[in-house]
C-alpha positions as CSV (number, residue, x, y, z in Angstrom):
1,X,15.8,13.8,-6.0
2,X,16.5,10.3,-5.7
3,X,18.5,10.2,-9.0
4,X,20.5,13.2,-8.1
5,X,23.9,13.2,-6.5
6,X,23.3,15.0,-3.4
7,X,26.5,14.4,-2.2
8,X,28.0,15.7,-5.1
9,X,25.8,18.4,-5.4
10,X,26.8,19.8,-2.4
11,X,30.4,19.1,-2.5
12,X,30.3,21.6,-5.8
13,X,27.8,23.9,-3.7
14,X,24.8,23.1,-6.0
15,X,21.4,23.5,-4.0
16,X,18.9,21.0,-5.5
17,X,15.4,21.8,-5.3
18,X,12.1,19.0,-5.7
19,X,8.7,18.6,-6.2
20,X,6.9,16.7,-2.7
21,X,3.7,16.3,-3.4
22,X,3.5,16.9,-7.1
23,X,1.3,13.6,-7.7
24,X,-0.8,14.1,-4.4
25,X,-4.0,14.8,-6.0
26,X,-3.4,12.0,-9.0
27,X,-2.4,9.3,-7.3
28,X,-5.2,10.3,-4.2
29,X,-7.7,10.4,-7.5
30,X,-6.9,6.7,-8.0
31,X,-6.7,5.7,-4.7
32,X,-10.7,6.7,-4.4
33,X,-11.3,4.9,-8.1
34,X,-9.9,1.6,-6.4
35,X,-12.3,2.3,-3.8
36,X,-15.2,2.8,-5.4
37,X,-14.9,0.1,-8.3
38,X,-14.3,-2.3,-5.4
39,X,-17.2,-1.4,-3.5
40,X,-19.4,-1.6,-6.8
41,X,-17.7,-5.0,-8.5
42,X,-17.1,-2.9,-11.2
43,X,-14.5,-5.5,-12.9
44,X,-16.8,-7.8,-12.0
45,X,-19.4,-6.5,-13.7
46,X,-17.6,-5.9,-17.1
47,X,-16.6,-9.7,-17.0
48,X,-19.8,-10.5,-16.4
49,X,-21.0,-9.0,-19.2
50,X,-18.3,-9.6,-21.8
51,X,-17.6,-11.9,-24.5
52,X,-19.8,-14.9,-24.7
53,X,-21.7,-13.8,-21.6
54,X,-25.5,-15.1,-21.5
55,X,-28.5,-12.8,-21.8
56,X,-30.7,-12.3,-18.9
57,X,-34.6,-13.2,-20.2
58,X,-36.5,-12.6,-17.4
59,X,-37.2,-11.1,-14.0
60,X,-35.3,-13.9,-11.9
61,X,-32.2,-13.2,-14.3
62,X,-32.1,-9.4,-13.2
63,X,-32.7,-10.4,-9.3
64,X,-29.8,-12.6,-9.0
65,X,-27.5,-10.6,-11.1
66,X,-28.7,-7.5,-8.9
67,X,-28.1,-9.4,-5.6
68,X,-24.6,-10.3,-6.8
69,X,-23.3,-7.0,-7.6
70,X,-25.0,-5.4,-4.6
71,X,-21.9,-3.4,-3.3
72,X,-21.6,-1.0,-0.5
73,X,-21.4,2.9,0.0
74,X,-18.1,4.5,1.3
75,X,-20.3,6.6,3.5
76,X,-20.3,5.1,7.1
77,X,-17.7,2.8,6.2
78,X,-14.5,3.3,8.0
79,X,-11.2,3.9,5.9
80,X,-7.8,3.4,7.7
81,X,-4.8,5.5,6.0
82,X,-1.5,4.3,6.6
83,X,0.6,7.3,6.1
84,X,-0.8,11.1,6.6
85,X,1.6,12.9,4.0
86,X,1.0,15.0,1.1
87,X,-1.2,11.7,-0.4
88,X,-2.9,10.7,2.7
89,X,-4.7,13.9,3.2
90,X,-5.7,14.2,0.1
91,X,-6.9,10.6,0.4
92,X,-8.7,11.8,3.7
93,X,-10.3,15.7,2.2
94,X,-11.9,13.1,-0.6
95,X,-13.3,10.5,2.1
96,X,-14.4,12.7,4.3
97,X,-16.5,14.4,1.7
98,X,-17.9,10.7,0.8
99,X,-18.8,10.8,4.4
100,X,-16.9,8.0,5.8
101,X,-15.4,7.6,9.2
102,X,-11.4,8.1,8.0
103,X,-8.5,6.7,11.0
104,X,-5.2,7.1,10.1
105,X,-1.6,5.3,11.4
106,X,1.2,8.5,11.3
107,X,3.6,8.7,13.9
108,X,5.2,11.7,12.8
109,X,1.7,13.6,12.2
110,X,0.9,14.9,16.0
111,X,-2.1,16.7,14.7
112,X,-4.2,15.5,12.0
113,X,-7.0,17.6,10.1
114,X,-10.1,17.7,11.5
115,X,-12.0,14.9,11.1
116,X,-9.5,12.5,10.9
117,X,-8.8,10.1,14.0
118,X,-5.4,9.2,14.6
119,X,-4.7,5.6,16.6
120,X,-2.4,3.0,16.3
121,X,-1.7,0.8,13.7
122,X,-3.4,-2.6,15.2
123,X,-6.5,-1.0,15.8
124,X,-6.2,1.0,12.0
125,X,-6.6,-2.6,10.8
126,X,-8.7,-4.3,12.9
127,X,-11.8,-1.7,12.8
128,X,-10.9,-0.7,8.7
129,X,-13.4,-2.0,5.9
130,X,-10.8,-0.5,3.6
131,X,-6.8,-0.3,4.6
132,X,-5.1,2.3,2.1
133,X,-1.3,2.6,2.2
134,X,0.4,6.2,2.0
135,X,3.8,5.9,3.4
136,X,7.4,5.8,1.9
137,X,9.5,2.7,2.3
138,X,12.1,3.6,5.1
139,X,13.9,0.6,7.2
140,X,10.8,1.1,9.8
141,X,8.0,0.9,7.2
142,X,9.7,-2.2,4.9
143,X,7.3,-5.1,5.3
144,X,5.1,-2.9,7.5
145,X,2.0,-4.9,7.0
146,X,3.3,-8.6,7.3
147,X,2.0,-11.8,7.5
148,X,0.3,-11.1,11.1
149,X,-1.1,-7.9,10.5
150,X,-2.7,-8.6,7.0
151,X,-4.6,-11.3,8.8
152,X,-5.6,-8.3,11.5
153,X,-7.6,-7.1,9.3
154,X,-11.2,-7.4,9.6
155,X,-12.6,-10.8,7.3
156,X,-14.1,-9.3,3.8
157,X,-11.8,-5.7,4.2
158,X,-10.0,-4.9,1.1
159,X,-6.5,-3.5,0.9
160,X,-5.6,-0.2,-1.8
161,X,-1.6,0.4,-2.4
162,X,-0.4,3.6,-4.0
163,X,2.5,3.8,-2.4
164,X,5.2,0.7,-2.7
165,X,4.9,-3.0,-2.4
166,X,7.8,-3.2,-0.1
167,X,5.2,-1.8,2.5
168,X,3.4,-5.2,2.4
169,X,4.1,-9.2,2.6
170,X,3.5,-9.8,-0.8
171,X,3.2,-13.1,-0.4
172,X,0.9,-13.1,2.1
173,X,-1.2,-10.7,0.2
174,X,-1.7,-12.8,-2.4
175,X,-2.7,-15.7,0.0
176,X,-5.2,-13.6,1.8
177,X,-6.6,-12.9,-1.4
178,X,-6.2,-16.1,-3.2
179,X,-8.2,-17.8,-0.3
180,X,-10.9,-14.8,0.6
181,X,-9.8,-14.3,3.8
182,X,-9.6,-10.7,2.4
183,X,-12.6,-9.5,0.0
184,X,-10.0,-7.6,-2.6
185,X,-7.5,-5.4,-3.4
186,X,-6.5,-2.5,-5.5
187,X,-2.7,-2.7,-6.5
188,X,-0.8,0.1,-8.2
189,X,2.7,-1.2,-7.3
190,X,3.8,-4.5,-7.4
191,X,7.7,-6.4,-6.4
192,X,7.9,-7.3,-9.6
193,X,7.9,-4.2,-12.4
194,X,7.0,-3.1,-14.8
195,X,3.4,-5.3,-14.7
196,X,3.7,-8.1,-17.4
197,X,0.9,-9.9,-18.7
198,X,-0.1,-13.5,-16.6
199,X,1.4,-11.6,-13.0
200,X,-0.6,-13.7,-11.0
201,X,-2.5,-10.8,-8.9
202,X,-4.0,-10.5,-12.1
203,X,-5.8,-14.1,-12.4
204,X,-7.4,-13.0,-9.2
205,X,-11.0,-12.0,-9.7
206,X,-11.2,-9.7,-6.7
207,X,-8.1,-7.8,-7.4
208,X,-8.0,-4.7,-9.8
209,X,-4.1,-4.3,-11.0
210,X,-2.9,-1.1,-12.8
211,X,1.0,-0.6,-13.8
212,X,2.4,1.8,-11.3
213,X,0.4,5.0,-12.8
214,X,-0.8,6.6,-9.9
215,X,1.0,9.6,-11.2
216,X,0.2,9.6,-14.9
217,X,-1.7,12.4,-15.4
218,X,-1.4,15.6,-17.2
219,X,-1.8,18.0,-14.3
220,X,1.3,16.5,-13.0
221,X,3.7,18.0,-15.3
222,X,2.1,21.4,-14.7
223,X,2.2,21.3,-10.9
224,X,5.6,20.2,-10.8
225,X,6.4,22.5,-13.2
226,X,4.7,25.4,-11.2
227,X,6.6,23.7,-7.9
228,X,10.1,24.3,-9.7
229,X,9.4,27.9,-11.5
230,X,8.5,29.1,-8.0
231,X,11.8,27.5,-6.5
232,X,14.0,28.8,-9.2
233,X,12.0,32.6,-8.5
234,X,12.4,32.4,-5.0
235,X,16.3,31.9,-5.2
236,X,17.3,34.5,-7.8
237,X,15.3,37.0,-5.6
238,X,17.5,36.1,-2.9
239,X,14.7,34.4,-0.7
240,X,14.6,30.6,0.9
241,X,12.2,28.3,-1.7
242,X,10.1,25.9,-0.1
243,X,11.8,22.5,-0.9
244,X,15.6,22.3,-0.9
245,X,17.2,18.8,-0.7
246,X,20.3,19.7,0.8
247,X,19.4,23.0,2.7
248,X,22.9,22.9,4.0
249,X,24.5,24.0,0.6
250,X,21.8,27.0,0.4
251,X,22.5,28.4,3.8
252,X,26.5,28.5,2.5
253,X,25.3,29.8,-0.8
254,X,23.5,33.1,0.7
């Protein structure tokens, strides 16, 4: 609803319904692909082995390329959400069924699902191989992960963002990077967009950069479709739909 009028909407007596939660399963799809092309060097790999690239003749040729790409399993790793909405638990239902140890940073989530440890945000960072952001910017979350607490994070951990850049020191980021104080990231949102060509995350090796698509799937139009069909049902029947934007304007409506 952020390019409705809600104030006009409900000065006319309009009720507005959305769609939470429409993307959580796409953009928790791509948050695990970050995860697991990182862990692997999967854009490493196909660098490796692109144009120009030099054939491997013998058995010592295989050894060293098979010691550089050795990557690590998500299973017994430990995975630190930051954010526990819609997103975040999908995020956590797919780690946990990877099998790794899943903390999450929520302060308005008294009760997480089971398996899921909720602590604060310093120790989310310093005990996380992999930090992955899930919360909306609001004046308490803008530059949540600045400067100080990007270098929390444990040497070699690697940062995923889904959700905004505003959540993160940008700068910093890239310094961290740049200088392999952190072993990579996965960035779906950037401060500057849409993603041009030369964006300098993209020169980094350890960085994997897609164009704020975390949504961009099919199955999104139908559940958000299926989200507002329900809402639309559920008023002309005379009952409360899930998801109002400004409830106050239903409530006078009845």
């Amino acid at each position: 609803p952020i390019n409705i009028d809600l104030e006009l909407a409900t000065k006319k007596g309009i009720p507005v319904f959305h769609t939470p939660g429409r993307n959580a399963d796409a953009v928790a799809d791509l948050t695990l692909a970050f995860m697991l092309a990182l862990a692997r060097h999967l854009p490493a790999i196909r660098d490796a082995f692109g144009p120009g690239a030099e054939r491997m003749t013998g058995a010592g040729d295989y050894l060293k390329m098979y010691a550089r790409f050795t990557g690590f399993e998500l299973g017994g790793r430990t995975i630190g959400l930051v954010g526990l909405g819609a997103v975040g638990r999908e995020v956590a239902a797919r780690l946990l069924a990877f099998k790794a140890r899943v903390l999450a940073f929520d302060p308005y989530v008294p009760t997480p699902p089971a398996g899921v440890e909720l602590v604060p945000l310093e120790r989310l960072l310093e005990e996380s191989d992999v930090v992955s952001l899930h919360a909306p910017v609001t004046s308490e979350t803008q530059g949540l992960l600045s400067r100080e607490r990007l270098e929390r994070m444990k040497r070699g951990a690697f940062l995923v963002n889904t959700a905004r850049a505003a959540l993160t020191d940008e700068e910093a980021l890239y310094a961290l990077l740049a200088e392999g104080r952190l072993g990579g990231a996965g960035l779906d949102v950037l401060a500057e967009e849409p993603l041009q060509p030369g964006n300098r995350f993209l020169m980094l090796p350890n960085v994997i950069v897609t164009p704020h698509i975390g949504g961009a799937t099919v199955d999104v139009v139908r559940h958000q479709s299926e989200i507002v069909v329900d809402a639309i049902e559920r008023h002309l029947r005379g009952e409360r739909p899930r998801w109002i934007a400004n409830p106050a304007v239903f409530e006078r409506s009845r």
